[in-house]
VODRENTOR-139595 format. One record per atom (N, C-alpha, C): atom name; residue in one letter; y, z, x; residue number from 1. Coordinates in steps of 0.001 Angstrom, whole numbers, m for minus. Atoms other than C-alpha are relative to their C-alpha. Layout:
N
{site: CA code: a yy: Y zz: Z xx: X pos: NUM} $
...
// end
This chain:
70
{site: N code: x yy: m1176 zz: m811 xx: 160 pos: 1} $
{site: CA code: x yy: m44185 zz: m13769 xx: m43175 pos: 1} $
{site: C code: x yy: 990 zz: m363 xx: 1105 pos: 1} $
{site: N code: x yy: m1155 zz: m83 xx: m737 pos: 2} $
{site: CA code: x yy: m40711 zz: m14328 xx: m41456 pos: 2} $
{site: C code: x yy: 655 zz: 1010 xx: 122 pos: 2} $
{site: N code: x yy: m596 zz: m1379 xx: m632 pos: 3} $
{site: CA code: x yy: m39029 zz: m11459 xx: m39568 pos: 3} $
{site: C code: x yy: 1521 zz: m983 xx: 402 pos: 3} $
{site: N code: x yy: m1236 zz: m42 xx: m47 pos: 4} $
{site: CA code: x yy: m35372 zz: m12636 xx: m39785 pos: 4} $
{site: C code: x yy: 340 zz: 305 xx: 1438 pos: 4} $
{site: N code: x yy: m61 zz: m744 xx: m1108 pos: 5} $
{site: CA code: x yy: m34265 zz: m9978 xx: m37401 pos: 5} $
{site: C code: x yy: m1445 zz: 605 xx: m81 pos: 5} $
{site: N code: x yy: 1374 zz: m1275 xx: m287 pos: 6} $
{site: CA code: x yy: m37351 zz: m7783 xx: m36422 pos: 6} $
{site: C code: x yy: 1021 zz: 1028 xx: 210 pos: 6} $
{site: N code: x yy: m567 zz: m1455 xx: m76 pos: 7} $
{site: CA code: x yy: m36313 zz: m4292 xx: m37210 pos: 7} $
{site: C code: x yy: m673 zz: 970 xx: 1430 pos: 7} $
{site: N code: x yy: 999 zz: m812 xx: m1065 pos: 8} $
{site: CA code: x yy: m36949 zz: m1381 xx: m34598 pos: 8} $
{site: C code: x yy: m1234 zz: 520 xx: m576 pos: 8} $
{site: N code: x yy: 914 zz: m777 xx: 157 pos: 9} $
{site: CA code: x yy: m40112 zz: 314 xx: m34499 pos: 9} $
{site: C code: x yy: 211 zz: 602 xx: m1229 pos: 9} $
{site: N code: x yy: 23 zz: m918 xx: 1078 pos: 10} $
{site: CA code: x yy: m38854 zz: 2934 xx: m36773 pos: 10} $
{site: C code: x yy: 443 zz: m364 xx: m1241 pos: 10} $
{site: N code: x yy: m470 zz: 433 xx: 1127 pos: 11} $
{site: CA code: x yy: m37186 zz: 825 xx: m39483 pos: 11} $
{site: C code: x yy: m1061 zz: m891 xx: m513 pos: 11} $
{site: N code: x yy: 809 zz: 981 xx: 634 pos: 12} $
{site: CA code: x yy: m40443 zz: m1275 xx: m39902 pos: 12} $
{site: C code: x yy: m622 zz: 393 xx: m1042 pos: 12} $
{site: N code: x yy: 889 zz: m385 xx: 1255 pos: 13} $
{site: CA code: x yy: m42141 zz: m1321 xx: m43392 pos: 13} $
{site: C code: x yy: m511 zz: m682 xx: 196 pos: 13} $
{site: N code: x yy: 1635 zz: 1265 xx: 726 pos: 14} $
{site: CA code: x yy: m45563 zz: m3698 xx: m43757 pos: 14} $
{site: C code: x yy: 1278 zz: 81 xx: m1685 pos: 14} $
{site: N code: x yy: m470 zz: 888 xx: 1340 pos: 15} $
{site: CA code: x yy: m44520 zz: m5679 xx: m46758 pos: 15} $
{site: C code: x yy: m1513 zz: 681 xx: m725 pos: 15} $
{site: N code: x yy: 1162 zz: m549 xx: 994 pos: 16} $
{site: CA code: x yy: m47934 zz: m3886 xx: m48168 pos: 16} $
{site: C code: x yy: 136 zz: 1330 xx: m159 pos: 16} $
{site: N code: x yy: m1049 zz: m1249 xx: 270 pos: 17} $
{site: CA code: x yy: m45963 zz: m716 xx: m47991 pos: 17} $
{site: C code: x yy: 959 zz: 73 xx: m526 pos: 17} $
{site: N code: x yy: m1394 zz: 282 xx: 862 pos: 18} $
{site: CA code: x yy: m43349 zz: m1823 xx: m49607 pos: 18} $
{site: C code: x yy: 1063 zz: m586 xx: 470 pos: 18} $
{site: N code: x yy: m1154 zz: 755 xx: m892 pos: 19} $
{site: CA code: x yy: m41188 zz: m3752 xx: m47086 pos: 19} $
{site: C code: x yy: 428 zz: m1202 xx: m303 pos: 19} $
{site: N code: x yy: m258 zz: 1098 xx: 134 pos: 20} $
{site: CA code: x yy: m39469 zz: m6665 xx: m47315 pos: 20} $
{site: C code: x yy: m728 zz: m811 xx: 400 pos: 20} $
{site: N code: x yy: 1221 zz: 1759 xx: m810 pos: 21} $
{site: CA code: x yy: m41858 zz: m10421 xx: m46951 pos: 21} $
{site: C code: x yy: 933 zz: m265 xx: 900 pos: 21} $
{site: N code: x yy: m411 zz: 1353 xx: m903 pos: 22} $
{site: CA code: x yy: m39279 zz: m11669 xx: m45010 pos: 22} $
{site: C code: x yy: 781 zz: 1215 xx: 914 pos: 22} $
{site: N code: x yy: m842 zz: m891 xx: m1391 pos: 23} $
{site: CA code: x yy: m37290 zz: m8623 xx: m42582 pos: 23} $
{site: C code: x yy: m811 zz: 1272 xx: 63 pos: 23} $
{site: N code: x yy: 683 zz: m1341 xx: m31 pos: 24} $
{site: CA code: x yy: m39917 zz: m5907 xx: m42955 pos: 24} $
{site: C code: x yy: 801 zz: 1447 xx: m315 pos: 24} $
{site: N code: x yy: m701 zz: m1459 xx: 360 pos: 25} $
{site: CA code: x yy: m37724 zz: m3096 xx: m44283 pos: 25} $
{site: C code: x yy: 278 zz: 294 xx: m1303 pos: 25} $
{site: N code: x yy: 155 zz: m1054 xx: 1133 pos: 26} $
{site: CA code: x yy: m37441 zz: m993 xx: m47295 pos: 26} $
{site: C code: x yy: 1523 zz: 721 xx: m418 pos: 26} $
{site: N code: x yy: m723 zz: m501 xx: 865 pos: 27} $
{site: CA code: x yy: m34841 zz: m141 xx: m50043 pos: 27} $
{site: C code: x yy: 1501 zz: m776 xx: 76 pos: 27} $
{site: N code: x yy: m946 zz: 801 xx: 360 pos: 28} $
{site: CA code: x yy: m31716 zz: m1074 xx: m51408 pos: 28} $
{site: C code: x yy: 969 zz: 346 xx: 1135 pos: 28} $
{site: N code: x yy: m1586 zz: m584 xx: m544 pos: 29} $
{site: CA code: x yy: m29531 zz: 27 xx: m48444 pos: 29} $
{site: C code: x yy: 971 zz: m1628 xx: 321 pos: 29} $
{site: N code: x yy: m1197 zz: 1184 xx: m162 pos: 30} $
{site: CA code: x yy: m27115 zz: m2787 xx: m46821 pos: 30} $
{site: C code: x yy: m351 zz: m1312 xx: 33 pos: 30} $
{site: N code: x yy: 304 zz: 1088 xx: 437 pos: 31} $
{site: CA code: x yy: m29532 zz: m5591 xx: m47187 pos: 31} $
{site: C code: x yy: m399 zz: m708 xx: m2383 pos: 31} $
{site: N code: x yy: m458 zz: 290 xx: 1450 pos: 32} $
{site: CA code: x yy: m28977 zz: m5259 xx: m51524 pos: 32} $
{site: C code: x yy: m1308 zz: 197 xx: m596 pos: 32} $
{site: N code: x yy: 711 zz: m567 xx: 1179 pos: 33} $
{site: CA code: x yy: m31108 zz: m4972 xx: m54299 pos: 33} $
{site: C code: x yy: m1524 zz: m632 xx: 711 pos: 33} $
{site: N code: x yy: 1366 zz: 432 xx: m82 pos: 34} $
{site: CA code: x yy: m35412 zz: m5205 xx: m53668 pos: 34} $
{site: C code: x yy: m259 zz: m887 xx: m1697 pos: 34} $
{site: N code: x yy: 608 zz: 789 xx: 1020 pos: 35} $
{site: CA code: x yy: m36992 zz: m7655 xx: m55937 pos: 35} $
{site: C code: x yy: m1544 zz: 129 xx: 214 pos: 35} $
{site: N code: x yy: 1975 zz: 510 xx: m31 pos: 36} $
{site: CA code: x yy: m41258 zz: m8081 xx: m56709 pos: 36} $
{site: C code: x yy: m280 zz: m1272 xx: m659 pos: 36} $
{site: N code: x yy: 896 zz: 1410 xx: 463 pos: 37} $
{site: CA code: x yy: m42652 zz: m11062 xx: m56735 pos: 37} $
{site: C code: x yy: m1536 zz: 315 xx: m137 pos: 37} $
{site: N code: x yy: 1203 zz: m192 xx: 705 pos: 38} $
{site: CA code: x yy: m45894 zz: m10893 xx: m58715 pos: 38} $
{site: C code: x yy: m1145 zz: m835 xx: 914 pos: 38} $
{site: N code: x yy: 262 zz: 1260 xx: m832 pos: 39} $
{site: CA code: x yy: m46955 zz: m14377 xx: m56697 pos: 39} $
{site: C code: x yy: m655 zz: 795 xx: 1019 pos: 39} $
{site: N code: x yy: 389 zz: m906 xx: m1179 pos: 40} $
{site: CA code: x yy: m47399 zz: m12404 xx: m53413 pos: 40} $
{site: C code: x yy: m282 zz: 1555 xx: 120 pos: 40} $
{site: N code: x yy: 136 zz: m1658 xx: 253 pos: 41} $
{site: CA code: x yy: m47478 zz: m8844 xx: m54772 pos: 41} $
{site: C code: x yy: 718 zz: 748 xx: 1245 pos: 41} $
{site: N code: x yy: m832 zz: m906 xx: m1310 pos: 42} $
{site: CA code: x yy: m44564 zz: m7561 xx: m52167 pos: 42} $
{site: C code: x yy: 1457 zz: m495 xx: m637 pos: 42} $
{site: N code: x yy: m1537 zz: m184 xx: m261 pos: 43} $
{site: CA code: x yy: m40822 zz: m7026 xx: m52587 pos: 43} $
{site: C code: x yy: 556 zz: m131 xx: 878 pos: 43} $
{site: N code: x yy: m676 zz: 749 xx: m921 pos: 44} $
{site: CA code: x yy: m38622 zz: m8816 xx: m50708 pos: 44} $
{site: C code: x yy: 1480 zz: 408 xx: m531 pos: 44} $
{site: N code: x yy: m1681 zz: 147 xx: m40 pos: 45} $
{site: CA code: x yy: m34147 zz: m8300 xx: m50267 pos: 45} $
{site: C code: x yy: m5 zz: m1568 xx: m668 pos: 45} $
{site: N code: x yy: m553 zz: 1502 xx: 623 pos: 46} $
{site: CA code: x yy: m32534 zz: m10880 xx: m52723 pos: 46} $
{site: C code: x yy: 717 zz: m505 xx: 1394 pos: 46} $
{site: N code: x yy: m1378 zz: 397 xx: m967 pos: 47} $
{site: CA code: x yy: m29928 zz: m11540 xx: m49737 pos: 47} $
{site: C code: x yy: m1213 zz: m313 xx: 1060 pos: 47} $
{site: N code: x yy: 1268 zz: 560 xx: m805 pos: 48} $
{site: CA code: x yy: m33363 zz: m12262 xx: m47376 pos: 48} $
{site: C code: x yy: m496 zz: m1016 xx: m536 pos: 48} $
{site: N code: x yy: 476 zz: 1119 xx: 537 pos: 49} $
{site: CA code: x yy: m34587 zz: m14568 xx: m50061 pos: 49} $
{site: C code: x yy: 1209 zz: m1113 xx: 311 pos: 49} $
{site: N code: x yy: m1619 zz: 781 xx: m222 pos: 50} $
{site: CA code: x yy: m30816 zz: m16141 xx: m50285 pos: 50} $
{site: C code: x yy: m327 zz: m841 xx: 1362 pos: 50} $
{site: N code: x yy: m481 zz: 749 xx: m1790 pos: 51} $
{site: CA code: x yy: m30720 zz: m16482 xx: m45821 pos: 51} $
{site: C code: x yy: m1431 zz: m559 xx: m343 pos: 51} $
{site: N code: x yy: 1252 zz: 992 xx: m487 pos: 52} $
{site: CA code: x yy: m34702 zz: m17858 xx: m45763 pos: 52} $
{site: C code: x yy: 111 zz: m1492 xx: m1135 pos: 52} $
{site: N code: x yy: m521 zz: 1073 xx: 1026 pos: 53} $
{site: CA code: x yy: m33401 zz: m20846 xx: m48816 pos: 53} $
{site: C code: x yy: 464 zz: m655 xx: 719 pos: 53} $
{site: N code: x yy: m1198 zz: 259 xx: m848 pos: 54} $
{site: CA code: x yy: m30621 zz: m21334 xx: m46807 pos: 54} $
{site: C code: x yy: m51 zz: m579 xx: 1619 pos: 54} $
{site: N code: x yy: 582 zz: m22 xx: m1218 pos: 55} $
{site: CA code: x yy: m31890 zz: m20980 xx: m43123 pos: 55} $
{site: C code: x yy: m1231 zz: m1354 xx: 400 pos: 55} $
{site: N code: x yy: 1578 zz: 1226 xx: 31 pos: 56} $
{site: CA code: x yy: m35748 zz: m22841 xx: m43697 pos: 56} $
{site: C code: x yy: 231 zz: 60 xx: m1274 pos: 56} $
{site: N code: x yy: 270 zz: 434 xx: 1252 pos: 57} $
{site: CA code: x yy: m35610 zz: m24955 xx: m46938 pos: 57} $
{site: C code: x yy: m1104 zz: m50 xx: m614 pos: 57} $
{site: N code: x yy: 1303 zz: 242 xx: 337 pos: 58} $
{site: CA code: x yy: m38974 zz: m25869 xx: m46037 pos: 58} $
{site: C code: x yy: m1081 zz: 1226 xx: m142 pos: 58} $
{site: N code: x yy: 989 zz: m1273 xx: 394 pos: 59} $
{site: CA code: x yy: m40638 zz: m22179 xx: m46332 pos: 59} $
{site: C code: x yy: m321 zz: m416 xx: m1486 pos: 59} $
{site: N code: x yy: 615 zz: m140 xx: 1531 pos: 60} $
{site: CA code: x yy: m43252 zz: m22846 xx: m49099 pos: 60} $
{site: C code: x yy: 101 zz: 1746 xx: m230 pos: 60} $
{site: N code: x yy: m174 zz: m1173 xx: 837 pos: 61} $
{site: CA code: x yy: m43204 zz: m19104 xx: m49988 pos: 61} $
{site: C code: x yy: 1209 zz: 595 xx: m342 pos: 61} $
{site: N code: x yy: m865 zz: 168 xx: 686 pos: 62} $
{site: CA code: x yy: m39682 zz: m19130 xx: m50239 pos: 62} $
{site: C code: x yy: 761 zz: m732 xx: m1304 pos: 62} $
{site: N code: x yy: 21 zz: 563 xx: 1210 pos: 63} $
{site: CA code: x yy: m39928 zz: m21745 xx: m52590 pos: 63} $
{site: C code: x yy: m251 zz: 422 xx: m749 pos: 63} $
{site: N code: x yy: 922 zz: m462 xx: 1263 pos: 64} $
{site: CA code: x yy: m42162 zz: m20001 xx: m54411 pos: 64} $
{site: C code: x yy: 627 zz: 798 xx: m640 pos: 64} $
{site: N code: x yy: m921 zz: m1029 xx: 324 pos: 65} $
{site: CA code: x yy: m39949 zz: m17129 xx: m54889 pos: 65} $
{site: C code: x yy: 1147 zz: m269 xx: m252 pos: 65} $
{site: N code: x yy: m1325 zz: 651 xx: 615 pos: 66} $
{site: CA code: x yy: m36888 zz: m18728 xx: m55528 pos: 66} $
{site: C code: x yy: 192 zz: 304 xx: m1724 pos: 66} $
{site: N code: x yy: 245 zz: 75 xx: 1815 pos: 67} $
{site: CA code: x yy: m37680 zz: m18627 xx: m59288 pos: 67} $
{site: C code: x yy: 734 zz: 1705 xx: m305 pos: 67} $
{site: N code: x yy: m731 zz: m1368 xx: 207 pos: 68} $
{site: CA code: x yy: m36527 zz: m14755 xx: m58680 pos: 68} $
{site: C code: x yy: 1679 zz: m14 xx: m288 pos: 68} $
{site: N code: x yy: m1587 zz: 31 xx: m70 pos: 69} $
{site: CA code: x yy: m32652 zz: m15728 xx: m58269 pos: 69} $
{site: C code: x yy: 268 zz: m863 xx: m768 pos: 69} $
{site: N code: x yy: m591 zz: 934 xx: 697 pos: 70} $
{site: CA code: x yy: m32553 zz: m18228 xx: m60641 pos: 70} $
{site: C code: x yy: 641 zz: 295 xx: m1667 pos: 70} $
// end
């Protein structure tokens, strides 16, 4: 898992709680719509998938998930 930013303490979700794979946080607020990937069984921010594409090409589990925005 990639932590983007690392949220504070109190904004952290586990991605097995429902947090984002890639910034650990939870719901549609200013990082945009949650998506589930079946692949990893965790919901990840489209706009987190977008910057880790963008950012590291080479993240295989971004690859993997890519198939979500397409």
């Amino acid at each position: 898992m990639v932590n983007a930013a690392k949220p504070k303490d109190s904004d952290y979700v586990s991605p097995n709680d429902g947090g984002c794979w890639f910034c650990c946080r939870k719901g549609d607020d200013e990082y945009g719509a949650m998506l589930f990937d079946s692949e990893f069984d965790t919901y990840l921010h489209e706009s987190c998938l977008r910057r880790e594409l963008k950012d590291n090409p080479q993240n295989g589990e971004a690859q993997v998930m890519k198939y979500l925005i397409e």
